[in-house]
C-alpha positions as CSV (number, residue, x, y, z in Angstrom):
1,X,-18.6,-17.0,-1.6
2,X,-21.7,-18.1,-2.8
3,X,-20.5,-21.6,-4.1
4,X,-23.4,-24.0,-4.8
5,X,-22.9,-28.0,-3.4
6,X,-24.9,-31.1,-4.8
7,X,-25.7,-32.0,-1.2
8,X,-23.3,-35.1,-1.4
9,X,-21.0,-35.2,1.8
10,X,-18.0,-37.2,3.6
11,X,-17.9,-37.7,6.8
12,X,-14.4,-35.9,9.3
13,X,-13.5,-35.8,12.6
14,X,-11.5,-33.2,14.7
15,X,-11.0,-32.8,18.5
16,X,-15.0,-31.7,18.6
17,X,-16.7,-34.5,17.0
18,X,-17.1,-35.6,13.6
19,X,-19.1,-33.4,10.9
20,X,-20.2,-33.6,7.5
21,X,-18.5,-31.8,4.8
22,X,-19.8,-31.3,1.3
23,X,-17.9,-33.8,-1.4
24,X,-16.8,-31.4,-3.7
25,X,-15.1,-29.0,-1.1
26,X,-11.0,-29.4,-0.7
27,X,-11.6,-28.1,2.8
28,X,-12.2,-30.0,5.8
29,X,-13.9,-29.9,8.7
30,X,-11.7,-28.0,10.9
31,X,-12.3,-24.8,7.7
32,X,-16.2,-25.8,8.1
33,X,-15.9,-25.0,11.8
34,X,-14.4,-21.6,10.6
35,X,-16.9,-20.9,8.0
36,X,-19.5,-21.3,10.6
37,X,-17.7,-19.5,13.9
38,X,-16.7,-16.5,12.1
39,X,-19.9,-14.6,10.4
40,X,-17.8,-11.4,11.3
41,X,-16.5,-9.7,7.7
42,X,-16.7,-9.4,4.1
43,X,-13.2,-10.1,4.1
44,X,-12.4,-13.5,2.8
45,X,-9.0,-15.2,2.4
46,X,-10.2,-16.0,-1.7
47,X,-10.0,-12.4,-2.0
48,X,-6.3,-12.1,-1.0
49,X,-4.7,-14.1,-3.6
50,X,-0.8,-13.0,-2.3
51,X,-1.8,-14.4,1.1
52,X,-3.0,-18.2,0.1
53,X,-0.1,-17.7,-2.4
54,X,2.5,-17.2,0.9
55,X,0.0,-20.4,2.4
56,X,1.3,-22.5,-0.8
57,X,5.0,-21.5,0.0
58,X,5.3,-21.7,3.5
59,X,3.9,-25.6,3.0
60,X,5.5,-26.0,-0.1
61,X,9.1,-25.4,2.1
62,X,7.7,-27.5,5.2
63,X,7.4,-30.6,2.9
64,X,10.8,-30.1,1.0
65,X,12.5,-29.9,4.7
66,X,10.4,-33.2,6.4
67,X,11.3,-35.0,3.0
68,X,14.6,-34.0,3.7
69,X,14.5,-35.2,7.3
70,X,12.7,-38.7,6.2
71,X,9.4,-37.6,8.0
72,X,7.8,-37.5,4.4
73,X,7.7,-40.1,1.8
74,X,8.4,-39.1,-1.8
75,X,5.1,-40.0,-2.9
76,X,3.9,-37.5,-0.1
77,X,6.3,-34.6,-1.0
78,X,5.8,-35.1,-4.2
79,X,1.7,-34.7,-3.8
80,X,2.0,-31.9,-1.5
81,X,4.4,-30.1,-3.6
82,X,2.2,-30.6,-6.6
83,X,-1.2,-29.3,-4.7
84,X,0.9,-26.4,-3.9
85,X,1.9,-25.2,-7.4
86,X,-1.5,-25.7,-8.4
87,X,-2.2,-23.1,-5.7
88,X,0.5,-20.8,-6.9
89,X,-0.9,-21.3,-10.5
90,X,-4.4,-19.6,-8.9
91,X,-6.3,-22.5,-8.7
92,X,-8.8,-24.1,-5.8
93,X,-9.1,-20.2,-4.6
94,X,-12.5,-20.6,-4.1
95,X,-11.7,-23.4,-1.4
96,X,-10.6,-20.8,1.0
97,X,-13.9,-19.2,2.0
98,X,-13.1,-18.2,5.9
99,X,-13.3,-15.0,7.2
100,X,-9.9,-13.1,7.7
101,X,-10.9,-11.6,10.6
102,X,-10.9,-14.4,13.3
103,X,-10.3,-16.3,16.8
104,X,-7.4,-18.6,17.2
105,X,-4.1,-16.4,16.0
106,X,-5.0,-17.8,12.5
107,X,-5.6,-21.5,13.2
108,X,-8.4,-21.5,10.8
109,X,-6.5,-20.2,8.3
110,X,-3.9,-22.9,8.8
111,X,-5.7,-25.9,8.9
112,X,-8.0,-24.4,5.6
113,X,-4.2,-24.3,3.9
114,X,-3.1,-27.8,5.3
115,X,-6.9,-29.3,4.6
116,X,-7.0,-28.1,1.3
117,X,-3.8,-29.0,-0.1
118,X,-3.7,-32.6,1.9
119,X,-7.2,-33.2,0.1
120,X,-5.8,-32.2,-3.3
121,X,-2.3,-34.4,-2.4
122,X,-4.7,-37.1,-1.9
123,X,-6.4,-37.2,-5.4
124,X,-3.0,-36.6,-7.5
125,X,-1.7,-40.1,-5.1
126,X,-4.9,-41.7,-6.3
127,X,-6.5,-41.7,-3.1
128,X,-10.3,-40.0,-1.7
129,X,-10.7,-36.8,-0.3
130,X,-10.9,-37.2,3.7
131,X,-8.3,-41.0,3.4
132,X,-6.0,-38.9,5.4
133,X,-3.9,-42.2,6.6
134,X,-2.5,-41.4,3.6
135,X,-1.6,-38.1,3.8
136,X,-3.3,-36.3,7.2
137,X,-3.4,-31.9,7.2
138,X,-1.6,-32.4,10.7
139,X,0.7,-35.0,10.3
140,X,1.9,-34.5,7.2
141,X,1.0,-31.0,5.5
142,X,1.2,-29.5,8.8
143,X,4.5,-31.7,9.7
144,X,6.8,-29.9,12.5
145,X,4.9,-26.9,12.1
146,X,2.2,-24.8,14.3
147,X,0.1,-21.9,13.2
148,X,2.2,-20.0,15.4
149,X,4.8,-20.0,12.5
150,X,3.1,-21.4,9.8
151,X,1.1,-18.3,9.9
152,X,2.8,-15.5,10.4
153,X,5.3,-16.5,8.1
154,X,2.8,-17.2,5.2
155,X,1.2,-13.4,6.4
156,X,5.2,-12.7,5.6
157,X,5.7,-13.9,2.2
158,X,2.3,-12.8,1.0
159,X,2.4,-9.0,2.0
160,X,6.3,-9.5,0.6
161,X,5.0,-10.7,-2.8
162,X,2.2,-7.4,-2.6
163,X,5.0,-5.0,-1.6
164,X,6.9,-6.1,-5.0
165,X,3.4,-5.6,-6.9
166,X,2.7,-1.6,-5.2
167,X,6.0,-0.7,-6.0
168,X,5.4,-0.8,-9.7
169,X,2.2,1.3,-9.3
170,X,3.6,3.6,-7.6
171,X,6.3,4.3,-9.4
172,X,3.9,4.6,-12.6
173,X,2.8,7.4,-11.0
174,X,5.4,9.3,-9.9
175,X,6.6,8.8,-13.5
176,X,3.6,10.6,-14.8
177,X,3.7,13.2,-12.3
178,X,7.6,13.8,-13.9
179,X,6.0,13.9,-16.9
180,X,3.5,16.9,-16.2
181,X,6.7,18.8,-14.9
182,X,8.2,18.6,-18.1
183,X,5.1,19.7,-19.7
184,X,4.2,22.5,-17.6
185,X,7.8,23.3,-16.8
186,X,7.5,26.7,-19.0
187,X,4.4,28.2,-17.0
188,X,4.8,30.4,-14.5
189,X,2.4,30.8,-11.4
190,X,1.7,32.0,-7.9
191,X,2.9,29.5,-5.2
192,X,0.6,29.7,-2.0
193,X,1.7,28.9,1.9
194,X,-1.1,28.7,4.2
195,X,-3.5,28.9,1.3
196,X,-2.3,32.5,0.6
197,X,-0.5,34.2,-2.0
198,X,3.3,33.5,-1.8
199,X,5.9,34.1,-4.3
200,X,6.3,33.0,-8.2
201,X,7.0,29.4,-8.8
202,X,6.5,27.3,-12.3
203,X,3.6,24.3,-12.8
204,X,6.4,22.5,-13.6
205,X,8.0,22.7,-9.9
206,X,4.5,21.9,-8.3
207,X,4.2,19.1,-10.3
208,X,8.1,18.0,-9.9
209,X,7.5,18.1,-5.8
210,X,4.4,16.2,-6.6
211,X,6.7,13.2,-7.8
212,X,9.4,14.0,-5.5
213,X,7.9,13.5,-2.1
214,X,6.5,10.0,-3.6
215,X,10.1,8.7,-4.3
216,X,10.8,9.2,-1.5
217,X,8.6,6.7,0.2
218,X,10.0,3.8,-2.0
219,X,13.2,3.6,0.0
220,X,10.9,3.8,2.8
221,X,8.4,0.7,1.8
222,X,11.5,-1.1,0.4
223,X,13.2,-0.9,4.0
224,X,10.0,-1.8,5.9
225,X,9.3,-4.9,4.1
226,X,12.6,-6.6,4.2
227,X,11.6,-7.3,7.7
228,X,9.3,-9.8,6.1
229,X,12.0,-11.7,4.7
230,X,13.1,-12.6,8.2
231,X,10.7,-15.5,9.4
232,X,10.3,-18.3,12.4
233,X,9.7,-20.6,10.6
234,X,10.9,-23.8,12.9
235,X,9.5,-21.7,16.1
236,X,6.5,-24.4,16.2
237,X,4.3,-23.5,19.7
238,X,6.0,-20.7,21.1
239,X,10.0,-20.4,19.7
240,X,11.2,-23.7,21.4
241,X,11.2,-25.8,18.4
242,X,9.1,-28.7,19.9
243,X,7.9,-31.0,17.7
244,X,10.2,-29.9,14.9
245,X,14.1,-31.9,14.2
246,X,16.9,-30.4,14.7
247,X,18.2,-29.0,11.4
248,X,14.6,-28.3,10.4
249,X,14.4,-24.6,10.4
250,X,17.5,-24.3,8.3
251,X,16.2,-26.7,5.5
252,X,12.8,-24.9,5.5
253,X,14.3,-21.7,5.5
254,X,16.4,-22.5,2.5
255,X,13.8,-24.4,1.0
256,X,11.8,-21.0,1.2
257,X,14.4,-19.3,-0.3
258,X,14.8,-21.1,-3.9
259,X,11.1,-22.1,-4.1
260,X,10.2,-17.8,-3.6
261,X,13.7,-16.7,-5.0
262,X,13.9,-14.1,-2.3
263,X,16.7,-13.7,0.5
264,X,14.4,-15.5,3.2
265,X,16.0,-15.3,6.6
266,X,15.9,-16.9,9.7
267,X,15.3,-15.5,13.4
268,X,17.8,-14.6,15.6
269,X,15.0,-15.6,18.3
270,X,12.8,-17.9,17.9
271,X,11.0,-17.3,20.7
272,X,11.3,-13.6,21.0
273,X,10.3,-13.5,16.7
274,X,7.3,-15.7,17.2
275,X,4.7,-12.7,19.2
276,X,7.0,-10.2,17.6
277,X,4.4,-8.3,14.8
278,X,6.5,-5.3,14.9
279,X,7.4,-5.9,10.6
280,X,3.4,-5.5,10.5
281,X,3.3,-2.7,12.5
282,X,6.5,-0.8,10.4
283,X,5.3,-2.0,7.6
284,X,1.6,-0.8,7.6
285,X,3.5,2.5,9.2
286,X,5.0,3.0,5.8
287,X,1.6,2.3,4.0
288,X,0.3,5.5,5.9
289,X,3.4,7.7,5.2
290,X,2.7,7.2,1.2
291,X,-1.4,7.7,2.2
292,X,-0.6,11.6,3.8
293,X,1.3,12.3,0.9
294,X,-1.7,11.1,-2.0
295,X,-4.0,12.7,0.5
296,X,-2.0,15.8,0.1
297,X,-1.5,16.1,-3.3
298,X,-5.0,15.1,-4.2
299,X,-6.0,17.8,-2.2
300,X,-3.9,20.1,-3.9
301,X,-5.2,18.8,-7.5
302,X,-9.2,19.3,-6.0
303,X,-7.8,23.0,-5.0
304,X,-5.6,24.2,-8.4
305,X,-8.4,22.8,-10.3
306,X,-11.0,24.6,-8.3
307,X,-13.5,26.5,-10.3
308,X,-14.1,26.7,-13.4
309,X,-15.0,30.5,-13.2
310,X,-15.1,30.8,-9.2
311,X,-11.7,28.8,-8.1
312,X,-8.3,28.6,-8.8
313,X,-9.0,27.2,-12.0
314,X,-5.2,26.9,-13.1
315,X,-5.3,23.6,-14.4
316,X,-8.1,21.2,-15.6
317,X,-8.9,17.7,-14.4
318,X,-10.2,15.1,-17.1
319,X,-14.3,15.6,-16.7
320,X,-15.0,11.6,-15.8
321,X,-18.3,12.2,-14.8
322,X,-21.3,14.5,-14.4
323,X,-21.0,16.0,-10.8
324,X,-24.8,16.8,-9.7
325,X,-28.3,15.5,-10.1
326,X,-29.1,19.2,-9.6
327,X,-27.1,22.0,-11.0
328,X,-26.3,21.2,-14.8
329,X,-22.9,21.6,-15.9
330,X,-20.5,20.8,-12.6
331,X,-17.9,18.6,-12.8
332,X,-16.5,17.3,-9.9
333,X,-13.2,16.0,-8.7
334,X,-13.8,12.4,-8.3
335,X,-10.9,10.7,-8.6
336,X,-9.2,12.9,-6.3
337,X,-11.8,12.5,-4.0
338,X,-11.7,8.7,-4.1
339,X,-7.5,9.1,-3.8
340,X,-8.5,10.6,-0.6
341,X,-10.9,8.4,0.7
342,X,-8.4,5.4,0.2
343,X,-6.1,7.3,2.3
344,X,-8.3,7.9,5.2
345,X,-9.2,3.3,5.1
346,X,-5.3,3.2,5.0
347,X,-4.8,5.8,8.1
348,X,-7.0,3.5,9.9
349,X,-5.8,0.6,9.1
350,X,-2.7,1.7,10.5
351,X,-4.2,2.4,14.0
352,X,-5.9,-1.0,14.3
353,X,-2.5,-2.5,12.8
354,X,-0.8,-0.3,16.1
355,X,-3.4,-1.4,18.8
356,X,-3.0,-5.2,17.5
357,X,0.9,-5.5,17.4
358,X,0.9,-3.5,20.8
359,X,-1.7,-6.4,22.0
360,X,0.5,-9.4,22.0
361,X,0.7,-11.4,25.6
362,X,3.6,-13.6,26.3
363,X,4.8,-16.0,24.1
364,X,1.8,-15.1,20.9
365,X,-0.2,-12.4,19.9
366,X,-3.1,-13.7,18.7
367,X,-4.3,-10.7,16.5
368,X,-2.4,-11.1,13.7
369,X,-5.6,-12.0,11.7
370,X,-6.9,-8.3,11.7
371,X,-3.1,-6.9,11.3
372,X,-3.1,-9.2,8.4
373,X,-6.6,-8.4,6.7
374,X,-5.8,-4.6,7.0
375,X,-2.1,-4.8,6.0
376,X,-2.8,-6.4,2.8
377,X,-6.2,-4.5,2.3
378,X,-4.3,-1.3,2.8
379,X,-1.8,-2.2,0.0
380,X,-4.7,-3.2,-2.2
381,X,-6.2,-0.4,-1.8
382,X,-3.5,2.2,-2.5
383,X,-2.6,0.0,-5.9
384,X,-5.9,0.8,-7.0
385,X,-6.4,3.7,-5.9
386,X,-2.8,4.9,-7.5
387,X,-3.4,3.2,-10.7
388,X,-6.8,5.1,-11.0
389,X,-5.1,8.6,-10.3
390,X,-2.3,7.8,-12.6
391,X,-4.7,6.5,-15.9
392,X,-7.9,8.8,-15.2
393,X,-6.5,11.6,-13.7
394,X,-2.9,12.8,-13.9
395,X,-2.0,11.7,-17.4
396,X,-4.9,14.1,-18.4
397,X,-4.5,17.0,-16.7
398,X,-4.3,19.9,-18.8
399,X,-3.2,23.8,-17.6
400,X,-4.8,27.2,-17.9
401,X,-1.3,29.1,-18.6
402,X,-3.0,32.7,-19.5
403,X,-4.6,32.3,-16.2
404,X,-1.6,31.4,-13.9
405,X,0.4,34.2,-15.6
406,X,-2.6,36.9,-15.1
407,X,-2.5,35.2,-11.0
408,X,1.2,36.7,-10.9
409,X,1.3,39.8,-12.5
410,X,-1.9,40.5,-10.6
411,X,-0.2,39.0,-7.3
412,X,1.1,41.2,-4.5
413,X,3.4,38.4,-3.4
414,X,5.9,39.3,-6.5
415,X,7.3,41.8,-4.1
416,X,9.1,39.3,-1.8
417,X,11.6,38.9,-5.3
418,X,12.3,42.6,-4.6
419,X,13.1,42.1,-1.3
420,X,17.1,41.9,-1.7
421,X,17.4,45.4,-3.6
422,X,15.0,48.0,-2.0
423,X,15.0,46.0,1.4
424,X,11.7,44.5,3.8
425,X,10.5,47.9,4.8
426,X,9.7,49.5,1.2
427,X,8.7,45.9,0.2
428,X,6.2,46.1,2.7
429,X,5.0,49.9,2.0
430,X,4.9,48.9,-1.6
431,X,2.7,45.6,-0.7
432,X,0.5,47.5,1.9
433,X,0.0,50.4,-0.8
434,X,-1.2,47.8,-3.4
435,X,-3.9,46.0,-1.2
436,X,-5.1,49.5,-0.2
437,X,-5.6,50.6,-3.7
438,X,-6.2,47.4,-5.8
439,X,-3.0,48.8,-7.8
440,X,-0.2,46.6,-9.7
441,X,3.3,46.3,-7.2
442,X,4.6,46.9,-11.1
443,X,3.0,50.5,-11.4
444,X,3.4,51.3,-7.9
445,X,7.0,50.9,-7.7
446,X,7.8,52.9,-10.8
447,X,5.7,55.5,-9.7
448,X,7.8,56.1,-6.2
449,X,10.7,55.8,-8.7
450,X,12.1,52.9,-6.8
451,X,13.7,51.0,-9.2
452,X,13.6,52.1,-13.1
453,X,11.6,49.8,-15.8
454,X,15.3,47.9,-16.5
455,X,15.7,47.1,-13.1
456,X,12.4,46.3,-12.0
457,X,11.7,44.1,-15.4
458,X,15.2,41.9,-14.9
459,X,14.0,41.5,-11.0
460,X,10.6,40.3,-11.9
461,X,11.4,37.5,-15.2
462,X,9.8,34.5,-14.5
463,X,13.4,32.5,-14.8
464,X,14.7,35.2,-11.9
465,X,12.3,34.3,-9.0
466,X,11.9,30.6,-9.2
467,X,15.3,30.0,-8.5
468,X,18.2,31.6,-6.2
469,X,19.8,34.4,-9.0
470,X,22.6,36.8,-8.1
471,X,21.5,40.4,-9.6
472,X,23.5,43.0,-10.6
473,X,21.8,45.7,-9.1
474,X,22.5,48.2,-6.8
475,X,20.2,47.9,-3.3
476,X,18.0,50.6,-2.2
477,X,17.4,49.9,1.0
């Protein structure tokens, strides 16, 4: 953002006037007007990479389709193809300096796309930035299109392209939380509802329901975004097609499809698809389902780890950091803590992504720009975020099995696995005995001669109460 021009400039004109624009700047003046109207954010479309990628594609398939039609000459597909893959290959990024959050329903963000690449078409045909006789951001790069498809279908492809990228990440880390329940599948420990003590469980299973409720939310992301693959493109203004051939949509749409490799699809509706954000509201939905459940486990990690000599103290986090400027030796929690903070940006999000989609008038909604900047932050944020849970947290986490084991022989909660033989009632005179006295539910129920040793040993092996066991025992009940 803070680029540095000679002071050389070329002079463009839009419907407001004409305007200089620095010389070395692919952008024209409509992008200038942009730069200057929206102060608002230190969002930036150069910091979205996926999204000017989907801007490449979307434009990349508009030129194939107007070649197709003869609205395009081959020298002019040819350029504009060409500018395009240079986009794709992450160049000119830095020629895409406007603010994400903005008026218009993303008209800057268009014309920045169509300026940039007709500029760049321009030098590989041999011509001068701004000789756009020769190949114009509206005529030609922006050919049968409006921002009112243009847009949202580039918004499409780009969060499409960051949905295959979080996938990966997140299941990395469901991978090493499968991991740590193989490791720790041995120790046995006190499970807690409602923060309290519960009944026996092993590491193993917390750390196994750790990586379960994650896959689950890949079927759920998976089905969310494949609304993006349906786009309208060929909708132009409002859905009507105006300004576009007949057969135009079809041959973008298929265009889009073997430049991207992905099942692109076309609207049913036109009309109805083109105010219709609902895919970034279902999408962004899903984005917060995954965010409760890293909230929750990180929470969980922050509370087993609690201590060292004061807490729960049953497993240790990798120390990343010194955790006061005050009291020497704490360690804190950090990357837990950050997991969480991510979260709470991505629950956010999700409301603003809600009150936006719900916002749309008619035939547009024109606050797709902030669905779009907190859609793809959101996803950007939880790849990070996941990655740095997965690398400096997770994969390091070590358990305290003497102290789990002391948690449960100590626990009065081991009496719910006695339940079936001697019944609720003695269960609970046993368990009220215990609290009353600081005494072992072990000792206690030899001493009323409950159960013998035998019987009350086979009841209470780890293996027989973390998992439904038929005992051959007589009840007492």
């Amino acid at each position: 953002m803070n680029r540095v021009f000679s002071g050389k400039t070329r002079t463009e004109s839009d419907l407001i006037g004409p305007r200089e624009v620095p010389e070395e700047a692919l952008y024209g003046v409509q992008t200038l007007r942009g730069i200057e109207n929206f102060v608002i954010s230190h969002f930036h479309l150069c910091e979205y990479p996926l999204f000017i990628d989907g801007l490449a594609y979307t434009k990349m398939g508009a030129a194939i389709a107007n070649h197709q039609l003869g609205l395009l000459t081959d020298q002019q597909k040819d350029a504009i193809v060409a500018a395009c893959k240079e986009i794709l290959d992450g160049q000119h990024r830095e020629d895409f300096p406007i603010d994400m959050i903005q008026g218009g329903a993303g008209t800057t963000t268009n014309m920045n796309a169509n300026e940039v690449i007709a500029n760049r078409a321009l030098e590989i045909m041999g011509h001068k930035r701004g000789e756009y006789q020769y190949c114009s951001p509206n005529d030609h790069v922006n050919c049968a299109q409006s921002t009112n498809d243009a847009y949202p279908t580039a918004i499409h492809l780009g969060l499409y392209a960051t949905h295959l990228k979080l996938i990966p990440v997140l299941e990395n880390l469901i991978a090493a939380f499968s991991r740590k329940a193989e490791e720790f599948a041995h120790i046995i420990k006190m499970g807690r509802t409602q923060l309290q003590d519960a009944v026996p469980m092993t590491l193993g299973q917390t750390f196994n329901g750790f990586a379960s409720i994650l896959r689950d939310e890949i079927k759920h992301l998976n089905e969310a975004a494949e609304d993006f693959l349906t786009v309208n493109m060929g909708a132009t203004a409002i859905g009507t097609g105006i300004c576009a051939e007949p057969g135009y949509a079809e041959k973008c749409v298929k265009a889009l499809g073997e430049i991207t490799g992905w099942d692109i699809r076309l609207s049913d509706d036109l009309v109805g698809a083109t105010s219709d954000t609902s895919c970034m509201v279902g999408y962004s939905s899903a984005l917060k389902r995954l965010a409760v459940k890293l909230s929750k486990i990180s929470n969980d990690l922050r509370l087993l780890s609690s201590g060292p000599r004061c807490g729960l103290g049953e497993i240790n986090l990798p120390a990343m950091q010194p955790g006061s400027s005050i009291m020497p030796g704490k360690v804190n929690p950090v990357i837990p803590e950050v997991m969480s903070q991510i979260c709470f940006k991505v629950m956010g999000n999700e409301v603003c992504v809600t009150m936006a989609g719900e916002a749309s008038q008619m035939e547009l909604n024109a606050m797709e720009p902030v669905m779009a900047q907190c859609t793809f932050e959101s996803a950007e944020l939880l790849m990070n975020g996941m990655d740095t849970l997965r690398r400096l947290c997770v994969e390091g986490i070590t358990a305290n099995e003497e102290r789990c084991r002391d948690y449960v022989h100590n626990s009065i909660g081991v009496v719910t696995a006695l339940n079936p033989v001697i019944g609720y009632k003695n269960s609970t005179k046993i368990a009220k005995e215990a609290l009353a006295t600081g005494r072992s539910v072990y000792d206690l129920v030899l001493e009323h001669g409950v159960l013998t040793k035998e019987e009350l040993d086979t009841i209470l092996l780890p293996e027989n109460m973390i998992k439904p066991v038929k005992l051959d025992i007589k009840p007492r009940k």
